[in-house]
C-alpha positions, 0 to 999 in steps of 0.5 A, spaced: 500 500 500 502 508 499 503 510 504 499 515 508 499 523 508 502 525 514 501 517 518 499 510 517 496 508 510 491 510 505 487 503 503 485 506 497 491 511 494 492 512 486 496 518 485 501 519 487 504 526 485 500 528 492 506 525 497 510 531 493 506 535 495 508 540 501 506 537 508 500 542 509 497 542 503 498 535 502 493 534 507 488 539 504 490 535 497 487 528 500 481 532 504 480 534 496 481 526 493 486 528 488 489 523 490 484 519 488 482 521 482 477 516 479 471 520 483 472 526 478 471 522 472 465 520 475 463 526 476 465 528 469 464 522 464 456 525 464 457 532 463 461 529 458 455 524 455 450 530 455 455 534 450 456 529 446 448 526 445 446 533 444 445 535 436 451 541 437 457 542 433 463 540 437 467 545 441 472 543 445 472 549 450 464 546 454 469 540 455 475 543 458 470 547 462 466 541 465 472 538 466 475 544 472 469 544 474 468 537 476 475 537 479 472 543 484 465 541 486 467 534 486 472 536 492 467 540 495 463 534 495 468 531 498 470 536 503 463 536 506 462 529 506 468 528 511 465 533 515 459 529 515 462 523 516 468 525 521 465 521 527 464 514 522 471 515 519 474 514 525 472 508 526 472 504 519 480 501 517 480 505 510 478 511 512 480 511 519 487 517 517 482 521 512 485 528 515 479 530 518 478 524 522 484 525 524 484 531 526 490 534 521 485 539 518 480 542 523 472 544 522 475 552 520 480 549 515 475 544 512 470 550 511 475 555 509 477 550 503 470 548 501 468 556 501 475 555 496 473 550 491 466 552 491 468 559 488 472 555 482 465 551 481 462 559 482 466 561 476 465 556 471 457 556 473 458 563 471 461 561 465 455 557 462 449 559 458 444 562 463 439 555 463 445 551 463 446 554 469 440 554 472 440 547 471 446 546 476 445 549 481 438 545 482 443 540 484 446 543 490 441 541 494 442 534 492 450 535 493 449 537 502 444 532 503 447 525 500 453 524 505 447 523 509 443 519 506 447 512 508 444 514 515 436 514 513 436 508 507 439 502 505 440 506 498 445 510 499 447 509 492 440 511 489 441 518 491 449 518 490 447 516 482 442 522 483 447 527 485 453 525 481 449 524 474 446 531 474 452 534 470 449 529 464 443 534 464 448 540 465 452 537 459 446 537 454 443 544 456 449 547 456 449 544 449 442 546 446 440 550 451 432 546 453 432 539 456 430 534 451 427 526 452 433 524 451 437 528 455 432 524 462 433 518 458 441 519 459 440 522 465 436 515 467 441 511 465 448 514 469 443 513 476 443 506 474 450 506 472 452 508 478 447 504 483 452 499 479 459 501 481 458 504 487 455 498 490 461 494 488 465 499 492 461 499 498 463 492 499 469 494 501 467 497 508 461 492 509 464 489 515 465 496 518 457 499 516 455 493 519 459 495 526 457 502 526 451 502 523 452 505 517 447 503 510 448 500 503 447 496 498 452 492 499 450 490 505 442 491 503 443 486 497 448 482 500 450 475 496 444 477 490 449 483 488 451 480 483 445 479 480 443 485 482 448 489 480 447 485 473 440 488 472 443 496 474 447 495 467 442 491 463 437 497 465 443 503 464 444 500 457 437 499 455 436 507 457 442 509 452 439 506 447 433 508 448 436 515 449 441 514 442 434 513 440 430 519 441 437 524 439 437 521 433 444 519 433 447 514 427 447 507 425 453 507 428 451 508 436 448 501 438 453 497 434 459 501 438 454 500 445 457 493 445 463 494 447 461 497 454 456 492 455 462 487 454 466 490 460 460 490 464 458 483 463 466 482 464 466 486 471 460 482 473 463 475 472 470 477 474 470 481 481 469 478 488 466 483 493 469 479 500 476 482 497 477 490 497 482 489 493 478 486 487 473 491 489 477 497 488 480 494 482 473 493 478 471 501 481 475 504 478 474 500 471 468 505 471 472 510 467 474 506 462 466 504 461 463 511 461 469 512 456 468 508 452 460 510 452 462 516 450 467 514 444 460 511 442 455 516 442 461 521 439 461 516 434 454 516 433 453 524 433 458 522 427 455 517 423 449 520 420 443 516 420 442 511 414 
C-alpha cells in the first residue's frame, strides 16, 4: 500500500504526485481526493455524455470547462462529506487517517477550503449559458444532503447516482440550451450506472457499516449483488439506447454500445466483493466504461443516420 499523508496508510491511494506535495497542503490535497482521482471522472464522464448526445457542433472549450469544474465541486463534495462523516471515519480501517478524522485539518480549515473550491465551481457556473446554469445549481441541494443519506436508507447509492449524474443534464443544456427526452433518458441511465459501481465499492467497508451502523447496498443486497448489480447495467444500457434513440444519433451508436456492455458483463463475472482489493480494482474500471460510452455516442453524433 502508499503510504499515508502525514501517518499510517491510505487503503485506497492512486496518485501519487500528492506525497510531493508540501506537508500542509498535502493534507488539504487528500481532504480534496486528488489523490484519488477516479471520483472526478465520475463526476465528469456525464457532463461529458450530455455534450456529446446533444445535436451541437463540437467545441472543445464546454469540455475543458466541465472538466475544472468537476475537479472543484467534486472536492467540495468531498470536503463536506468528511465533515459529515468525521465521527464514522474514525472508526472504519480505510478511512480511519482521512485528515479530518484525524484531526490534521480542523472544522475552520475544512470550511475555509470548501468556501475555496466552491468559488472555482462559482466561476465556471458563471461561465455557462444562463439555463445551463440554472440547471446546476438545482443540484446543490442534492450535493449537502447525500453524505447523509447512508444514515436514513439502505440506498445510499440511489441518491449518490442522483447527485453525481446531474452534470449529464448540465452537459446537454449547456449544449442546446432546453432539456430534451433524451437528455432524462441519459440522465436515467448514469443513476443506474452508478447504483452499479458504487455498490461494488461499498463492499469494501461492509464489515465496518455493519459495526457502526452505517447503510448500503452492499450490505442491503448482500450475496444477490451480483445479480443485482447485473440488472443496474442491463437497465443503464437499455436507457442509452433508448436515449441514442430519441437524439437521433447514427447507425453507428448501438453497434459501438457493445463494447461497454462487454466490460460490464466482464466486471460482473470477474470481481469478488469479500476482497477490497478486487473491489477497488473493478471501481475504478468505471472510467474506462463511461469512456468508452462516450467514444460511442461521439461516434454516433458522427455517423449520420442511414
Amino acid at each position: 500500500m502508499s503510504p499515508q499523508v502525514g501517518e499510517g496508510a491510505v487503503l485506497d491511494r492512486q496518485s501519487g504526485w500528492v506525497g510531493r506535495l508540501p506537508g500542509r497542503l498535502r493534507d488539504f490535497a487528500v481532504l480534496a481526493r486528488w489523490d484519488r482521482p477516479i471520483g472526478t471522472w465520475l463526476l465528469l464522464i456525464p457532463c461529458w455524455w450530455g455534450l456529446a448526445l446533444a445535436p451541437a457542433d463540437f467545441s472543445p472549450w464546454p469540455y475543458l470547462l466541465f472538466a475544472i469544474g468537476a475537479v472543484a465541486m467534486r472536492g467540495a463534495g468531498c470536503t463536506v462529506n468528511d465533515l459529515a462523516d468525521r465521527d464514522f471515519d474514525r472508526r472504519v480501517e480505510r478511512t480511519r487517517n482521512r485528515p479530518l478524522a484525524a484531526g490534521r485539518i480542523g472544522t475552520a480549515g475544512a470550511l475555509a477550503f470548501f468556501a475555496l473550491q466552491s468559488a472555482v465551481g462559482l466561476a465556471v457556473l458563471a461561465a455557462l449559458p444562463r439555463f445551463a446554469a440554472l440547471v446546476a445549481l438545482a443540484s446543490v441541494p442534492l450535493i449537502v444532503v447525500y453524505p447523509f443519506m447512508k444514515r436514513v436508507t439502505w440506498w445510499p447509492q440511489a441518491f449518490l447516482g442522483v447527485t453525481f449524474n446531474w452534470g449529464a443534464l448540465v452537459g446537454y443544456a449547456a449544449a442546446t440550451g432546453r432539456l430534451d427526452p433524451a437528455a432524462f433518458l441519459l440522465y436515467a441511465a448514469g443513476i443506474f450506472w452508478t447504483l452499479g459501481y458504487d455498490t461494488v465499492y461499498a463492499h469494501q467497508d461492509k464489515e465496518d457499516d455493519i459495526r457502526i451502523g452505517v447503510r448500503s447496498t452492499a450490505i442491503r443486497l448482500g450475496a444477490a449483488s451480483r445479480v443485482w448489480i447485473a440488472g443496474f447495467y442491463g437497465i443503464m444500457l437499455l436507457l442509452l439506447a433508448a436515449a441514442g434513440a430519441l437524439a437521433g444519433l447514427g447507425r453507428a451508436f448501438l453497434p459501438l454500445l457493445a463494447v461497454p456492455a462487454a466490460m460490464l458483463a466482464w466486471q460482473v463475472i470477474r470481481v469478488d466483493f469479500d476482497d477490497r482489493a478486487s473491489c477497488l480494482h473493478h471501481f475504478r474500471f468505471h472510467r474506462d466504461v463511461g469512456l468508452a460510452v462516450l467514444a460511442a455516442l461521439w461516434i454516433g453524433r458522427l455517423v449520420p443516420v442511414p
